[in-house]
C-alpha positions as CSV (number, residue, x, y, z in Angstrom):
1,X,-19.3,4.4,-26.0
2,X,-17.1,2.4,-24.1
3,X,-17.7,4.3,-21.0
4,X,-21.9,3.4,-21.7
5,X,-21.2,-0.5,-21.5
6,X,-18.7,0.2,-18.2
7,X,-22.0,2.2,-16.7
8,X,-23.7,-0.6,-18.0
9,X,-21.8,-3.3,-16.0
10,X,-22.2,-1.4,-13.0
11,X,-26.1,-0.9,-13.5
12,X,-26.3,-4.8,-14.4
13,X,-23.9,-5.6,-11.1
14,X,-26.6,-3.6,-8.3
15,X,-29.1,-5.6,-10.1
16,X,-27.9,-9.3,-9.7
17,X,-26.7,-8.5,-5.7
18,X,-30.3,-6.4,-5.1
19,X,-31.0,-9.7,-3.2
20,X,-27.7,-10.3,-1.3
21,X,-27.1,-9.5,2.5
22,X,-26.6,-6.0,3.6
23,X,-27.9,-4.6,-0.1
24,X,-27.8,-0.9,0.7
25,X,-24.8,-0.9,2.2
26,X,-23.3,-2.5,-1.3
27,X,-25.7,-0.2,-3.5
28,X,-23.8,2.7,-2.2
29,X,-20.9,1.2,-3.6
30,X,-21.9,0.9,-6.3
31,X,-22.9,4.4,-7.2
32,X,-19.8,5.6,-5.3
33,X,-17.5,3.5,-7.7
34,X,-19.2,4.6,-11.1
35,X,-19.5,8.1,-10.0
36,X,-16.1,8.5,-8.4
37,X,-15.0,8.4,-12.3
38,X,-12.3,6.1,-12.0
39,X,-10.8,4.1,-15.3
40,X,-12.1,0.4,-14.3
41,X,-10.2,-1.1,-17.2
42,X,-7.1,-3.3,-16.3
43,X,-4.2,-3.3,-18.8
44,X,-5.6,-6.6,-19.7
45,X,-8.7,-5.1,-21.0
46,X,-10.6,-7.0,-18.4
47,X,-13.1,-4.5,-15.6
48,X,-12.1,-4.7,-11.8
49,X,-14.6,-5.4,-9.1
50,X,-16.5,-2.4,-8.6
51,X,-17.8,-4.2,-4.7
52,X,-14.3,-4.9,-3.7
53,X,-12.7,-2.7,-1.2
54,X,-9.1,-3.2,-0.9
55,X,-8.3,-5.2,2.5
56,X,-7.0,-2.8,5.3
57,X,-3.9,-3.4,7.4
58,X,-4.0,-6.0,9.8
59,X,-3.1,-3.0,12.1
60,X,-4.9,-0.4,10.6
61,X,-6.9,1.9,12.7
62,X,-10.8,2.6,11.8
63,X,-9.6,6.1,10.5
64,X,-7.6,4.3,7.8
65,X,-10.6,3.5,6.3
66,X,-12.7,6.4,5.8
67,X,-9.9,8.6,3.6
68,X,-11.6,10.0,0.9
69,X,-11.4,9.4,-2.3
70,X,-9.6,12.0,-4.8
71,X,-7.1,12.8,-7.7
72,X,-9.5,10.5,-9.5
73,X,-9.7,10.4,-13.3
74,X,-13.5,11.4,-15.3
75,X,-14.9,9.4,-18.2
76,X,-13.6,12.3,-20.5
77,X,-9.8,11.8,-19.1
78,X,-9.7,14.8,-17.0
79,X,-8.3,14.8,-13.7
80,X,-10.8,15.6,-10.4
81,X,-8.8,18.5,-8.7
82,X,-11.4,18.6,-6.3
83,X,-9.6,17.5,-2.8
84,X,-5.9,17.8,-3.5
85,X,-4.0,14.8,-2.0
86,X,-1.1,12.7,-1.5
87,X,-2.3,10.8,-4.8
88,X,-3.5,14.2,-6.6
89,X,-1.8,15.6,-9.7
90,X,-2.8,18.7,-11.4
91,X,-0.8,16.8,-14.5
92,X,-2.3,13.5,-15.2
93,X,-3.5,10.2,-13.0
94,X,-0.7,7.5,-13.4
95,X,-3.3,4.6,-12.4
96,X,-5.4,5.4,-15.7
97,X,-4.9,3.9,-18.8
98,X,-6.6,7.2,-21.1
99,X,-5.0,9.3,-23.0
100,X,-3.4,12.9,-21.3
101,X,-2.6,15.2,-23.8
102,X,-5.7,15.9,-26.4
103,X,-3.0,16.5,-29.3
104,X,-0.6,13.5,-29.4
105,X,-1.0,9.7,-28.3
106,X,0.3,9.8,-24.6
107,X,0.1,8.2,-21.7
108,X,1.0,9.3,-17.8
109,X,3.7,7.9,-16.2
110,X,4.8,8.3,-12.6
111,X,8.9,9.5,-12.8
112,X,10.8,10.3,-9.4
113,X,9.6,14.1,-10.0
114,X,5.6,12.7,-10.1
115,X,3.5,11.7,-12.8
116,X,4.5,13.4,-16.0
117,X,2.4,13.1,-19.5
118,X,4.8,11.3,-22.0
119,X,4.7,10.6,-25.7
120,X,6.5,7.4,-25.2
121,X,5.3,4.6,-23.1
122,X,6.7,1.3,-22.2
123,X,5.8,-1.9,-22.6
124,X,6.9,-3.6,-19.5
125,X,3.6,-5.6,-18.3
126,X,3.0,-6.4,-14.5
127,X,6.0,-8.2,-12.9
128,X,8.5,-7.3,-15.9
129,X,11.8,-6.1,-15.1
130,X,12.4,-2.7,-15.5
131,X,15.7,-0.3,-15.8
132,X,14.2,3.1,-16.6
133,X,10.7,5.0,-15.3
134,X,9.7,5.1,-19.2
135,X,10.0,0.6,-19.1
136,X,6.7,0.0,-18.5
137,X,3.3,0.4,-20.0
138,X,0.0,3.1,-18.9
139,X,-1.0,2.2,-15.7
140,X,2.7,0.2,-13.7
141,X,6.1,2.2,-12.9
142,X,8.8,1.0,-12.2
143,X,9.4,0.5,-8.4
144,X,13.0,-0.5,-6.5
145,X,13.0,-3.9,-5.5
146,X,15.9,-6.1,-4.1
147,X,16.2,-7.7,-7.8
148,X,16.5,-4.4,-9.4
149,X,13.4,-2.4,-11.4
150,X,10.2,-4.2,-11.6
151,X,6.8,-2.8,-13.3
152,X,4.1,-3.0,-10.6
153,X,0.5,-1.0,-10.5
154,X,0.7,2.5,-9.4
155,X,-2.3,2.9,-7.1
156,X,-3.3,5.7,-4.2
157,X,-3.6,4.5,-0.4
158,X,-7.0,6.0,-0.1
159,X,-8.7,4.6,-3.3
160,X,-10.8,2.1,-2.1
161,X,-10.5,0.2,-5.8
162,X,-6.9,0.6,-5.4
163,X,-5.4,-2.8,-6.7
164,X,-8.7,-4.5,-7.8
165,X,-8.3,-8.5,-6.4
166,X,-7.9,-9.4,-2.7
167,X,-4.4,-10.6,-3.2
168,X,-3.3,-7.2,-3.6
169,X,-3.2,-4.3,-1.4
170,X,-1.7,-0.7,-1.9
171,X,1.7,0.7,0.0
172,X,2.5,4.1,0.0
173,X,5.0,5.0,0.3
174,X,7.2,3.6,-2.6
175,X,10.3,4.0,-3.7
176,X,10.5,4.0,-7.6
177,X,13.9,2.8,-9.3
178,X,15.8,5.6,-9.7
179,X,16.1,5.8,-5.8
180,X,13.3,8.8,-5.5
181,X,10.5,8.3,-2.9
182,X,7.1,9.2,-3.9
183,X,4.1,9.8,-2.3
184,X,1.8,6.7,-4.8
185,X,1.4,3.3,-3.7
186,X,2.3,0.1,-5.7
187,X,0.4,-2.9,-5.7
188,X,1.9,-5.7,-3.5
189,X,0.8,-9.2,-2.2
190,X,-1.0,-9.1,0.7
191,X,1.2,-10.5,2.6
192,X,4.7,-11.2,2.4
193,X,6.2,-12.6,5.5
194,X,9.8,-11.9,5.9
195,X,12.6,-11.7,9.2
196,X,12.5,-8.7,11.4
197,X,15.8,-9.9,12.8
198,X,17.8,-10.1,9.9
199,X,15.7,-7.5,8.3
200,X,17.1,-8.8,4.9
201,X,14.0,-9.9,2.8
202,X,11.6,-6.6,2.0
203,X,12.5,-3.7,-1.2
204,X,14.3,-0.5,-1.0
205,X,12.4,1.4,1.4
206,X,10.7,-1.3,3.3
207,X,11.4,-3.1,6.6
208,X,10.1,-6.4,8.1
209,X,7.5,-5.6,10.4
210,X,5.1,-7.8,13.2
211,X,1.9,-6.7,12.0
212,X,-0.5,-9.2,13.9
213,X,-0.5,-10.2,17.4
214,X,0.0,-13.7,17.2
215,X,3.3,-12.5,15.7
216,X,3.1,-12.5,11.3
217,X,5.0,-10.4,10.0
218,X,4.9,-8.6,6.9
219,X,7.2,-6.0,4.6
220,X,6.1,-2.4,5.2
221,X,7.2,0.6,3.8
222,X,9.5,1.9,6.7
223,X,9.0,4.7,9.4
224,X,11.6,6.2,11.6
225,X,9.9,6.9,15.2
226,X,12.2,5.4,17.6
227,X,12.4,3.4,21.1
228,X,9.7,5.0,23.6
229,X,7.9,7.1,20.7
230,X,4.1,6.9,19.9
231,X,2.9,4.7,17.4
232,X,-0.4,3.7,16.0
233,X,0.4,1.4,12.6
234,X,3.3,-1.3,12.6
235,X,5.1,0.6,10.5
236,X,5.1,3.6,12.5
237,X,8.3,2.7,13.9
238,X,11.8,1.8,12.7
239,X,12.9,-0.9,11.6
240,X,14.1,-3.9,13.8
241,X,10.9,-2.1,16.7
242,X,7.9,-3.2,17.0
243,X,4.6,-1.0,17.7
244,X,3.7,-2.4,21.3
245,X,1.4,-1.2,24.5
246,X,-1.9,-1.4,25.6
247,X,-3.8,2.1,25.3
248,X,-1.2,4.4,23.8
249,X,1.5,2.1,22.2
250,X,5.0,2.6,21.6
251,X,7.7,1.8,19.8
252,X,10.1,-1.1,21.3
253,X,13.6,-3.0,20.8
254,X,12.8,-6.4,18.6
255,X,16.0,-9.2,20.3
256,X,16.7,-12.1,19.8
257,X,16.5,-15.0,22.0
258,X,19.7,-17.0,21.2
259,X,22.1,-13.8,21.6
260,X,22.7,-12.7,25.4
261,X,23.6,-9.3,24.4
262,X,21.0,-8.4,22.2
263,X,19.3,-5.9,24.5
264,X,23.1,-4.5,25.4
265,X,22.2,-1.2,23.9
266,X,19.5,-0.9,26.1
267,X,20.9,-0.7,30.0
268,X,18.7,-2.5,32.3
269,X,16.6,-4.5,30.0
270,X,16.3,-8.0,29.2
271,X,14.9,-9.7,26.2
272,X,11.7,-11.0,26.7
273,X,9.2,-13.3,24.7
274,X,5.2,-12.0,23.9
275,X,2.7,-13.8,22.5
276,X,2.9,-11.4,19.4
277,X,6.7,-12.0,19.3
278,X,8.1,-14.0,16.3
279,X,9.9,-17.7,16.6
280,X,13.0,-16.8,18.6
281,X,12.6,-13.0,19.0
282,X,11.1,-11.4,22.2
283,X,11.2,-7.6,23.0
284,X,13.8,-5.6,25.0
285,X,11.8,-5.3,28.3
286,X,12.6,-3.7,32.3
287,X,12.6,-6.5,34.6
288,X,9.3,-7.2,36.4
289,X,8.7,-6.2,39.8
290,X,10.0,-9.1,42.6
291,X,7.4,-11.4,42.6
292,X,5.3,-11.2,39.3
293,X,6.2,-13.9,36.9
């Protein structure tokens, strides 16, 4: 029954924005989102969005957007197996609420070894602070965060419903709090600024990145290609680099301004200021030719 008045919702939604700008394009998502089986419930009991589409990168590439969307969870509880993923479990879907085992009340939680079905479940509500995996309730694990465990919203990088609200958005990957690294997202701000010098600000398994080119930066979960390697996302690279370059970019030495040797470990290079370069950083760059500015 409930999942009759959730189809409902969805029916009623495509209805009231039949009018709206661009309708098609919207009545496809529609039907995507209450066909793609998802549990729309929040632990709250209220129903996400089914139009929103969680907000890409600021660096994202147009290929980040068209992942498809698996490992999702059917209105009996079962698990789609359909196009195994980073986010797919042959076990149980951590980001629904239902109930995974048929014979006992049960919920699945995401552990360092990947989501598990437990008899047990926590009670830790979103933004509680959490010690063990088991802390918090169906739907949030407990991530690594530079205050200890906190309960945060599993989600999956390619659901397009990941988070459900605009102020969210999903990284993946995460780090959950007994150190392991797993391959589901948690739900985040959408941006939280932070110091790619000091590099002191962001979780357990993040660095501070630039992510825009008038030079915002944001906490990413971290990559590890290094100076003069190929990049695409900010994130791409190591921390303290920055993903640089017109055509194919690169990965370059973040400096700062105020220290004369903050370029030493790179013979031949000075530290330069780019419009995309923080207050008081620049990047690690070859002199110019004699003559240019």
């Amino acid at each position: 029954m409930k999942f009759r008045v959730r189809a409902k919702k969805c029916e009623d939604a495509g209805v009231q924005r039949a009018t709206a700008p661009f309708a098609l394009l919207l009545a496809s998502f529609i039907v995507s989102s209450c066909s793609a089986g998802y549990d729309l419930q929040t632990a709250d009991g209220g129903v996400r969005d089914m139009l929103f589409v969680d907000r890409a990168p600021i660096d994202a590439t147009q290929s980040d957007m068209s992942v498809s969307l698996d490992g999702s969870v059917g209105p009996d509880g079962s698990v789609d197996s359909g196009t195994p993923s980073a986010c797919y479990s042959p076990m149980c879907d951590p980001r629904s609420s239902n109930q995974c085992s048929p014979t006992m009340s049960s919920a699945c939680l995401l552990e360092d070894d990947g989501p598990i079905c437990e008899a047990m479940v926590g009670r830790g509500r979103q933004g509680d602070a959490c010690v063990l995996d088991g802390d918090c309730s169906s739907t949030l694990a407990c991530f690594a965060s530079r205050a200890g465990g906190r309960c945060e919203r599993v989600c999956c990088a390619g659901d397009a419903f990941a988070c459900g609200t605009a102020s969210l958005r999903c990284d993946a990957p995460s780090m959950l709090v007994g150190g392991g690294t797993s391959t589901w997202g948690r739900c985040v701000p959408v941006s939280r600024p932070c110091d790619v010098l000091t590099q002191d600000t962001c979780d357990p398994g993040e660095a501070c990145y630039v992510v825009s080119g008038t030079g915002d930066t944001d906490c990413r979960p971290q990559g590890a290609a290094a100076v003069g390697e190929s990049c695409v996302r900010a994130n791409d690279c190591a921390p303290e680099l920055v993903c640089t370059g017109v055509g194919v970019k690169k990965c370059a030495q973040i400096c700062d301004l105020a220290v004369s040797t903050s370029c030493a470990a790179l013979p031949g290079t000075m530290c330069r200021s780019y419009a995309y370069s923080p207050p008081g950083t620049g990047v690690c760059t070859e002199p110019l030719p004699s003559g240019r500015p």
